[in-house]
MARBA-17251 format. One line per 3 residues: number of its first residue (from 0); for each residue x, y, z of N, C-alpha, C. Coordinates in steps of 0.05 Angstrom, whole numbers. Layout:
// residues N
NUM = X Y Z X Y Z X Y Z ~ ...
// end
This chain:
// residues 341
0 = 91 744 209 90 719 225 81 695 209 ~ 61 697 192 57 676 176 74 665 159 ~ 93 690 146 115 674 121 131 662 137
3 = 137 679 168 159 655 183 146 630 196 ~ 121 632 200 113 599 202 115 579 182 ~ 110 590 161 115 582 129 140 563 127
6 = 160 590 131 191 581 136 198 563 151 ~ 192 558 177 193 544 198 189 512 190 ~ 162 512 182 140 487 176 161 472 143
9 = 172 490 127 189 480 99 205 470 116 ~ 227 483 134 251 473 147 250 452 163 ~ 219 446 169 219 420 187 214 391 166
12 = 198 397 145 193 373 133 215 371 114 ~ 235 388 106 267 382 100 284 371 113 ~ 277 372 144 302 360 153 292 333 155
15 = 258 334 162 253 298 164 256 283 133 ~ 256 301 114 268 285 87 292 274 90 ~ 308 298 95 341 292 90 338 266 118
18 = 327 271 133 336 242 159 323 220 148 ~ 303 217 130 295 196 118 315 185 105 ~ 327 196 83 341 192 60 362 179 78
21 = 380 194 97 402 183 102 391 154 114 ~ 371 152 133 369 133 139 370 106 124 ~ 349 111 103 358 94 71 388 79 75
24 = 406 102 62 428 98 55 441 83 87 ~ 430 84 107 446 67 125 436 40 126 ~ 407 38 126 405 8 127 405 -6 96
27 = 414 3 85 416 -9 54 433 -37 62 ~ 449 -35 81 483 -47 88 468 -81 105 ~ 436 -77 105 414 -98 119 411 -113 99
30 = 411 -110 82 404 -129 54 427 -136 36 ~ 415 -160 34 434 -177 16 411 -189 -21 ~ 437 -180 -36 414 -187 -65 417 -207 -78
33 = 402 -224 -72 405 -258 -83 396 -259 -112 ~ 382 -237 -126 377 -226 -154 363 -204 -162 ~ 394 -201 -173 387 -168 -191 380 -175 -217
36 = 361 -164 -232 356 -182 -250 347 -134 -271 ~ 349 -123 -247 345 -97 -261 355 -82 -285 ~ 372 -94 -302 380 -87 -326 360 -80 -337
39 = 345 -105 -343 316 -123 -355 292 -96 -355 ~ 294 -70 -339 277 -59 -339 280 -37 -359 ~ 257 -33 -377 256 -19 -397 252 6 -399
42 = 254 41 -418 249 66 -416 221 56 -417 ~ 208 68 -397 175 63 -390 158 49 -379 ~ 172 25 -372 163 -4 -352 155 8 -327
45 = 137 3 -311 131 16 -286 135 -9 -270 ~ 152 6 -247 169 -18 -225 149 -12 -205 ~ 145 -46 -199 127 -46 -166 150 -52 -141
48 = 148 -42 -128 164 -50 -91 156 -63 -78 ~ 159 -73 -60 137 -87 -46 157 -108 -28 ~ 155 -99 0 174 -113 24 151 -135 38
51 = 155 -160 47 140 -185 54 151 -199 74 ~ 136 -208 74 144 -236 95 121 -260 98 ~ 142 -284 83 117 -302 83 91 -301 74
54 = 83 -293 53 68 -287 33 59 -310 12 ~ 80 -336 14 74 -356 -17 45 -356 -16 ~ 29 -362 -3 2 -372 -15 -11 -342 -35
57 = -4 -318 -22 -14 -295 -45 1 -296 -62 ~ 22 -299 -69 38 -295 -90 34 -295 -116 ~ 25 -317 -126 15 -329 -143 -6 -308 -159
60 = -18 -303 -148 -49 -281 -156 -33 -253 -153 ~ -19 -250 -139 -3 -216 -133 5 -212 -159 ~ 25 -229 -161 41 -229 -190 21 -232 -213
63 = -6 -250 -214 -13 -247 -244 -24 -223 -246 ~ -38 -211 -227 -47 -187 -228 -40 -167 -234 ~ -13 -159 -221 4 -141 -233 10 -142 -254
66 = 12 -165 -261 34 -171 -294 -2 -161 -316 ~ -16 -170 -306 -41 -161 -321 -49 -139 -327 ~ -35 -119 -299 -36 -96 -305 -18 -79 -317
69 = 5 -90 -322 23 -81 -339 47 -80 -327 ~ 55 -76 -298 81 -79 -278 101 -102 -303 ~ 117 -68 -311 144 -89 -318 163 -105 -306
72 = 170 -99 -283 186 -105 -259 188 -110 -231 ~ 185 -127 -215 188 -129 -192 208 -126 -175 ~ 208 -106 -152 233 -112 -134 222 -122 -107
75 = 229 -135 -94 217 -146 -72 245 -156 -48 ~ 233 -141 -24 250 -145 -7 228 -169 12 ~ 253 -184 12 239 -209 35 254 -207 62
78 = 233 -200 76 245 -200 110 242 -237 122 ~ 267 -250 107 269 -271 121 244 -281 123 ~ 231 -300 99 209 -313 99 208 -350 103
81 = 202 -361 115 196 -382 110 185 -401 110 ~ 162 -396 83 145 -410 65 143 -419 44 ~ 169 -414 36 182 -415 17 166 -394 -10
84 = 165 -372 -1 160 -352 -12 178 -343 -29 ~ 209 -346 -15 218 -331 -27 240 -349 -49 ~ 238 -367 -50 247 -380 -77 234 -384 -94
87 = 202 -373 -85 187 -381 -113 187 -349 -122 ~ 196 -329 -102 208 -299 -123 231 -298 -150 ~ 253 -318 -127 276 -326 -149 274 -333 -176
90 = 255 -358 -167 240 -371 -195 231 -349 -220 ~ 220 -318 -210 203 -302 -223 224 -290 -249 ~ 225 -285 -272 242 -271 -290 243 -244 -291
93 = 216 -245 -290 215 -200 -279 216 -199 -250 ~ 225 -208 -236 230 -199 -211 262 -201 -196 ~ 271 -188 -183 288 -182 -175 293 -177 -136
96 = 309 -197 -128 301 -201 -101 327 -192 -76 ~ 316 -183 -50 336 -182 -40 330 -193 -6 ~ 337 -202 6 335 -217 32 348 -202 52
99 = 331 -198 73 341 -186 101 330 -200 126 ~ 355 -203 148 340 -221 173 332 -192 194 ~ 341 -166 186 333 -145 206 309 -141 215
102 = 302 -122 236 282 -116 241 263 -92 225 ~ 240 -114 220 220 -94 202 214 -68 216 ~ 205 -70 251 199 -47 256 223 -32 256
105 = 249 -35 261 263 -14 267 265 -4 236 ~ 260 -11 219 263 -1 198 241 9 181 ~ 228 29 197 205 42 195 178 14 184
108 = 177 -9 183 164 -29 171 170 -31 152 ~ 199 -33 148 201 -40 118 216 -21 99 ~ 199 8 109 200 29 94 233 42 84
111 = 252 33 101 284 47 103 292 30 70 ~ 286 -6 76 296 -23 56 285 -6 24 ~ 260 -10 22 247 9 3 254 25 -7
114 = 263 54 9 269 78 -2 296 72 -15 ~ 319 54 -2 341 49 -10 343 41 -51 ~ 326 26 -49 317 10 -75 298 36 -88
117 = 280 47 -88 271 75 -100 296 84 -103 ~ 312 100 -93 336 115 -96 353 103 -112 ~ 349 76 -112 369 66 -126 363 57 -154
120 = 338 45 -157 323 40 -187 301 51 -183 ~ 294 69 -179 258 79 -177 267 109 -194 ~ 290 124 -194 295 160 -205 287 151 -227
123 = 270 168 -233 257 185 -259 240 154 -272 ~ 226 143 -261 212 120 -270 186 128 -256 ~ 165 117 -270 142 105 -251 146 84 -236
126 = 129 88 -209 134 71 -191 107 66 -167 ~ 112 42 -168 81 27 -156 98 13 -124 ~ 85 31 -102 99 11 -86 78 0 -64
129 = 70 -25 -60 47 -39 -44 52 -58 -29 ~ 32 -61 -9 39 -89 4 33 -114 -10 ~ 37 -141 5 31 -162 -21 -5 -162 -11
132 = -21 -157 10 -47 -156 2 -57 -131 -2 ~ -52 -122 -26 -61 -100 -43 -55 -105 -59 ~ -86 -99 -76 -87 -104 -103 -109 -77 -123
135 = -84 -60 -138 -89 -30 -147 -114 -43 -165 ~ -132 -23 -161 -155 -23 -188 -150 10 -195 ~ -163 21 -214 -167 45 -219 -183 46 -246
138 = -199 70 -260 -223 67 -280 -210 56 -296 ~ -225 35 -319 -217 24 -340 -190 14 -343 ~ -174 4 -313 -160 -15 -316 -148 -42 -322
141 = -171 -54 -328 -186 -77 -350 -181 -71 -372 ~ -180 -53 -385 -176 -45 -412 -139 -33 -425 ~ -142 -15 -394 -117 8 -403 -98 -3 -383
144 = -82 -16 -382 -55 -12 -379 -46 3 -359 ~ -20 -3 -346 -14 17 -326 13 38 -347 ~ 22 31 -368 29 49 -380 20 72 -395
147 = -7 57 -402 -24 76 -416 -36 108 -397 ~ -31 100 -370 -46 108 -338 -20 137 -340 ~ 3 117 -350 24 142 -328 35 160 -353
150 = 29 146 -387 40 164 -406 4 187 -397 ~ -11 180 -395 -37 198 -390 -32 218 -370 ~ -25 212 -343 -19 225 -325 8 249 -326
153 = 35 230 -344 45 253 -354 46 273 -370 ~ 36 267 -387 14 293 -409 -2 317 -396 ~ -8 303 -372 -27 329 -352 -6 342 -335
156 = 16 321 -328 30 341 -321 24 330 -287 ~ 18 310 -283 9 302 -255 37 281 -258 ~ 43 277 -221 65 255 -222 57 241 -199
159 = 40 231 -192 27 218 -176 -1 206 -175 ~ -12 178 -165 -41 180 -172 -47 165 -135 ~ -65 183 -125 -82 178 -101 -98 141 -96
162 = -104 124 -76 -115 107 -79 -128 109 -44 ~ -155 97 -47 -163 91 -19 -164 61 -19 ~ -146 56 8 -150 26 17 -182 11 25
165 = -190 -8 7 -212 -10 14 -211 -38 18 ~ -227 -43 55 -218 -69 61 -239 -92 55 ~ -223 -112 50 -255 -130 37 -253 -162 60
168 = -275 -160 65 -283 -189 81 -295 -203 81 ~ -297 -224 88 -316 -247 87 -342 -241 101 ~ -375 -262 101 -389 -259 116 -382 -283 131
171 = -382 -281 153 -376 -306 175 -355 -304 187 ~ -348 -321 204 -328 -323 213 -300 -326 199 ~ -282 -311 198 -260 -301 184 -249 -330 168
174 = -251 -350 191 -227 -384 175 -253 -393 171 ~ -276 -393 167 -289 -407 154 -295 -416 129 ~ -277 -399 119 -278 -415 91 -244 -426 77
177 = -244 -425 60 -209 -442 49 -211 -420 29 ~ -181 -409 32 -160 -405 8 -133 -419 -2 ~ -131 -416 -29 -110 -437 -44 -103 -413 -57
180 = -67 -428 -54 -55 -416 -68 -61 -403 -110 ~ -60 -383 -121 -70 -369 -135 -108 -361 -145 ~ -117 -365 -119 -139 -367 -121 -143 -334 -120
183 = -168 -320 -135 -170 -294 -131 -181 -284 -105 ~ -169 -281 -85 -182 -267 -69 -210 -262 -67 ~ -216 -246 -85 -246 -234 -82 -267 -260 -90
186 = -257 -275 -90 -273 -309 -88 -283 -312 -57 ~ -266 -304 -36 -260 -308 -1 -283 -284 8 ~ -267 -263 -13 -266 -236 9 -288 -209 -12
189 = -319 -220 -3 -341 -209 -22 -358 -179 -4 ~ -344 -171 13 -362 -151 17 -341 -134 32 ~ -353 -96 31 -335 -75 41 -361 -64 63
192 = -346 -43 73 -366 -11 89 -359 8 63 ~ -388 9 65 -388 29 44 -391 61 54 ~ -397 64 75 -400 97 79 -392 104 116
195 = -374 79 123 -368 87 152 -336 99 145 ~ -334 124 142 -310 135 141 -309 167 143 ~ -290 181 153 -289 206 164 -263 214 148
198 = -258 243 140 -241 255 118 -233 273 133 ~ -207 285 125 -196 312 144 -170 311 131 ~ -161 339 135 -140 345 114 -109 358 139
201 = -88 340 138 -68 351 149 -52 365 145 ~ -55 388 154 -47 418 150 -16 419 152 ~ 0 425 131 30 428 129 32 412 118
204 = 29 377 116 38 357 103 9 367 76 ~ -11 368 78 -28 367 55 -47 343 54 ~ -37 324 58 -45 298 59 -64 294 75
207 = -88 275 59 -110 273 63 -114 246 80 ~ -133 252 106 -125 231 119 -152 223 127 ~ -156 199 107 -186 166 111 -188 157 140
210 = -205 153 146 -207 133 163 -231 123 169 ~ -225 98 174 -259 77 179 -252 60 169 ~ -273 45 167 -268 11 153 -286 -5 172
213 = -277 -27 159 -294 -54 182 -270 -49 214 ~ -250 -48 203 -230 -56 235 -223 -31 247 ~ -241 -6 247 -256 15 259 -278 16 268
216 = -293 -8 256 -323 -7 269 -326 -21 282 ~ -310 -52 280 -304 -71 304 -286 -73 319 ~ -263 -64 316 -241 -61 344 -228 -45 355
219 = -241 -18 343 -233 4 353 -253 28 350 ~ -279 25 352 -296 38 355 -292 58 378 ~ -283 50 399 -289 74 422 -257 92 409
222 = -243 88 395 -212 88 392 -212 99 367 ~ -241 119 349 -230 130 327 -215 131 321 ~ -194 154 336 -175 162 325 -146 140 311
225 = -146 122 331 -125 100 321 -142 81 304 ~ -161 82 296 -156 74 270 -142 72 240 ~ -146 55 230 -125 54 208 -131 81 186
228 = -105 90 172 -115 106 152 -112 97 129 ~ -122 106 114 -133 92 87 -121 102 64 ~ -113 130 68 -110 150 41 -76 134 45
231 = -68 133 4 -51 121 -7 -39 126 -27 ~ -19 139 -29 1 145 -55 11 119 -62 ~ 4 106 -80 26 88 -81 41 90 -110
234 = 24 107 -131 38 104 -158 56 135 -164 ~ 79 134 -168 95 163 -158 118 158 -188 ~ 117 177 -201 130 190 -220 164 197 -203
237 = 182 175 -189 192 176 -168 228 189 -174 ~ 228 216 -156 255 227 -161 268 213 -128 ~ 300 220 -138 306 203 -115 310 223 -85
240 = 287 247 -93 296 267 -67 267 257 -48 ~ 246 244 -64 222 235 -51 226 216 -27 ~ 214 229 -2 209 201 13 181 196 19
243 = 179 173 33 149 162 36 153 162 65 ~ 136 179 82 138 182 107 135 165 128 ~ 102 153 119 84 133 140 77 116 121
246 = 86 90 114 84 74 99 81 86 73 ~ 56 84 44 55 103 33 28 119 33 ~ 20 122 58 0 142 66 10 173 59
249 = 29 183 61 36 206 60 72 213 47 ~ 73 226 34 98 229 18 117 265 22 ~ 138 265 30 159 296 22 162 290 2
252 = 165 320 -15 154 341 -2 127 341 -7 ~ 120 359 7 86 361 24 76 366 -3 ~ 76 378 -27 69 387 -49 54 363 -66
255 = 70 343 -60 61 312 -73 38 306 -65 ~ 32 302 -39 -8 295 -31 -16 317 -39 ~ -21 344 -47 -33 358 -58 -41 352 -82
258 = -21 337 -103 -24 324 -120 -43 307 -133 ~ -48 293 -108 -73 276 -111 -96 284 -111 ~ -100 307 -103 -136 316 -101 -137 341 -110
261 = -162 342 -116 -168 368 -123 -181 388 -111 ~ -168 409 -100 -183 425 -67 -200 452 -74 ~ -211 453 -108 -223 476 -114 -248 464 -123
264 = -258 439 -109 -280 424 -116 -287 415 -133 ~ -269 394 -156 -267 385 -182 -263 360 -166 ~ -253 337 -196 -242 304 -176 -225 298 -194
267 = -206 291 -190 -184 274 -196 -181 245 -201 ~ -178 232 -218 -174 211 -222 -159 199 -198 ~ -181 182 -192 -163 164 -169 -169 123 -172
270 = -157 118 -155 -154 96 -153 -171 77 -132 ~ -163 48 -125 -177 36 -97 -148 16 -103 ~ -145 7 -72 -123 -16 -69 -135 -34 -53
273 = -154 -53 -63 -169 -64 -52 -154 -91 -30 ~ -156 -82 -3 -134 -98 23 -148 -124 30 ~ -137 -142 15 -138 -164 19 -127 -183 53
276 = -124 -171 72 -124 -180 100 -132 -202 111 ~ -158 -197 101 -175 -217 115 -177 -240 107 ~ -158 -258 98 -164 -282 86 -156 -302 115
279 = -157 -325 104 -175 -343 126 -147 -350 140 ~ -123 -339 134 -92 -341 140 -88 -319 163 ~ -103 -300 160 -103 -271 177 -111 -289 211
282 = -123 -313 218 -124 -310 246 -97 -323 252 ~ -77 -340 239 -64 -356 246 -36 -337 246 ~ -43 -322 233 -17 -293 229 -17 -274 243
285 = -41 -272 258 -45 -248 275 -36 -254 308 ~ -32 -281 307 -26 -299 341 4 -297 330 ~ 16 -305 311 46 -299 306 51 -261 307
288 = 36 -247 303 39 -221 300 42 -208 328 ~ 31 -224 344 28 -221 379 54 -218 390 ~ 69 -242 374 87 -245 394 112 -238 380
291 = 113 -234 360 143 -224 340 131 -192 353 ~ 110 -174 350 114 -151 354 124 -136 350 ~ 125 -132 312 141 -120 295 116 -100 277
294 = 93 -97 293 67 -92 277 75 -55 287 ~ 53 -42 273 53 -7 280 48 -11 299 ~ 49 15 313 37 25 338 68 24 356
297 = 64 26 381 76 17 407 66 -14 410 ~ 87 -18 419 90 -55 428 68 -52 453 ~ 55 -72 442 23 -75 472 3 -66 462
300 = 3 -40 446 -18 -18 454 -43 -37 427 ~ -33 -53 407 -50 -72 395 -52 -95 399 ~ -48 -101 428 -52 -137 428 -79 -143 433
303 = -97 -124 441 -125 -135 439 -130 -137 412 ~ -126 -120 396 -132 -128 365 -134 -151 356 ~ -100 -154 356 -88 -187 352 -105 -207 363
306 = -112 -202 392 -123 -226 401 -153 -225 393 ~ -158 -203 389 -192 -207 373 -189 -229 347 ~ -168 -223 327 -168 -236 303 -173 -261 317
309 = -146 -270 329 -153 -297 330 -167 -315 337 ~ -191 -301 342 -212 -312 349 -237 -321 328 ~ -227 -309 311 -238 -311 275 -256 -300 282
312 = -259 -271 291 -297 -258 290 -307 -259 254 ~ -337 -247 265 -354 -244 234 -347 -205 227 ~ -335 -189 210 -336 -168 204 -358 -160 193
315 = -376 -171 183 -401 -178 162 -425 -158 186 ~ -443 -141 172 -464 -138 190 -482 -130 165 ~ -507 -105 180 -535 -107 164 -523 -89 131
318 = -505 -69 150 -494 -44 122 -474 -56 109 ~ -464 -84 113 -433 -87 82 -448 -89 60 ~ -436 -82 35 -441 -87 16 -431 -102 0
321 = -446 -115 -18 -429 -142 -33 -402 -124 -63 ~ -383 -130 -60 -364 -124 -79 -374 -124 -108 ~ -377 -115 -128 -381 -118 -159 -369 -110 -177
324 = -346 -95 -171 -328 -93 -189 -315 -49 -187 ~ -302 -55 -213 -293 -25 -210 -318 -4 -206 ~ -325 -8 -231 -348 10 -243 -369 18 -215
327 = -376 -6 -197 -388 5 -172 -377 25 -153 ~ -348 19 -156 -342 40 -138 -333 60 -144 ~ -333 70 -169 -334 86 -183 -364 105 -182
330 = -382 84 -186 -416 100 -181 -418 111 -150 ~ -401 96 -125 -415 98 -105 -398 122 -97 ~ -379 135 -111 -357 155 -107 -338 147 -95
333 = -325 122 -87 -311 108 -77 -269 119 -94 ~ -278 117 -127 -258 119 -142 -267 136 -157 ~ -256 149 -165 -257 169 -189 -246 171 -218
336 = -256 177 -243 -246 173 -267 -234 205 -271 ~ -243 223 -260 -234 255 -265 -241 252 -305 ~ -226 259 -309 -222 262 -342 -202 242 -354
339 = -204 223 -333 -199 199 -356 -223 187 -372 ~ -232 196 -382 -252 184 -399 -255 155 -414
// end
């Protein structure tokens, strides 16, 4: 009975692969490519993904960051932006762009456009795929390179590296202060929760599933469970049979989030993608978010959320802690170095 549950449980997360994949290949026919610029990408360059909308004021800082970190390439799908975001992508030389007026939610958020472009330039490459407020840290990334990260990781023989979303906010009221375009974030957004989070492991998929944060402790406290999850594949050694299920919280085949951790009580080099949300733009986006209603969930079932933002609350209380860099969250067990030394 067990090998045929076994059997059962393979045959189910194959067929939601194969319905992923095709899905891909149908809405590919949603996008249009105003620049391919992918020749340009080199044996070893690690390509970032990353689907938006109306984004220009991050932009600026997204891109130096990445490029700081070593991201050879950008592909970026723009869901019909206008902030003029997306001509200042055009403008970019390592980036490579493509424009769609479809719907984000019907397209898993994004996720269908994505996989299309993985499948299509992501086989047998490293591959970084994030939103534009996330921004990857991991140990001694200041120093090392994200190629240095993935020739390391392939030597061990790992093809994936784990990250927890860690959200960062202001003290005060959310628009009380100003952001400008390429300004660093963590100028705005100086403090996290450091120990409000609950761990649990989903059985069949593998995948390790976070949860907590500030916008679990203030808008959905009675509502654990729908809180946001945190756990994050986003850097993937990427074949084109891989899909990314739930944004990139969880990845087929199930073998891949195993990947990330280590379940015989050792630690793994991991990462943080520190979620830049909360900037002083998040109340004026969150009243547009109301009413486009292209966000997760069921349509409704988050409009109190939405309408909390826009009210600019304070996320700030007695337990945040002030931000200081990698190395802290590294001490506080937040990230992990494993044997990257």
């Amino acid at each position: 009975m067990k090998r045929l549950r076994a059997l059962r449980e393979a045959w189910r997360w194959r067929r939601k692969r194969q319905n992923r994949l095709m899905r891909a290949l149908w809405t590919r026919r949603e996008m249009r490519c105003l620049a391919d610029r992918t020749r340009a990408i080199r044996p070893g360059d690690v390509a970032l993904f990353c689907c938006l909308r109306n984004e220009a004021l991050r932009l600026p800082h997204f891109l130096a960051h990445y490029r700081a970190l070593g991201v050879g390439h950008f592909l970026f799908v723009d869901n019909d932006s206008d902030d003029g975001g997306r001509e200042m992508l055009l403008d970019q030389p390592d980036a490579s762009v493509w424009h769609t007026r479809a719907s984000y939610r019907a397209s898993r958020f994004g996720q269908d456009w994505l996989q299309w472009l993985l499948i299509r330039h992501g086989h047998g490459r490293w591959c970084l795929t994030v939103d534009a407020d996330e921004l990857l840290l991991y140990p001694h990334h200041d120093t090392r390179p994200l190629p240095a990260l993935t020739d390391w990781l392939a030597a061990r023989g790992d093809c994936a590296l784990g990250a927890l979303m860690l959200e960062l906010y202001p003290r005060g009221a959310l628009d009380a202060r100003t952001y400008r375009a390429g300004q660093d974030p963590l100028e705005v957004l100086e403090w996290f929760d450091l120990a409000n989070y609950t761990i649990t492991r989903k059985e069949g998929l593998e995948a390790l599933w976070i949860q907590g944060g500030p916008r679990s402790r203030v808008f959905l406290h009675d509502r654990p469970r729908r809180g946001p999850t945190l756990t994050k594949v986003p850097l993937v050694r990427w074949n084109r049979r891989h899909v990314y299920l739930n944004s990139t919280h969880s990845i087929l085949p199930p073998a891949m989030n195993r990947a990330i951790y280590d379940d015989r009580g050792g630690e793994k080099l991991s990462g943080v993608l520190l979620h830049t949300k909360f900037l002083p733009q998040v109340v004026e986006k969150s009243a547009e978010e109301r009413l486009r209603r292209q966000h997760f969930g069921e349509p409704g079932v988050f409009d109190a959320y939405h309408e909390a933002l826009t009210g600019a609350p304070d996320l700030w209380c007695e337990a945040s802690t002030r931000y200081l860099g990698w190395r802290q969250l590294e001490a506080e067990g937040i990230m992990s170095r494993g044997e990257w030394a």
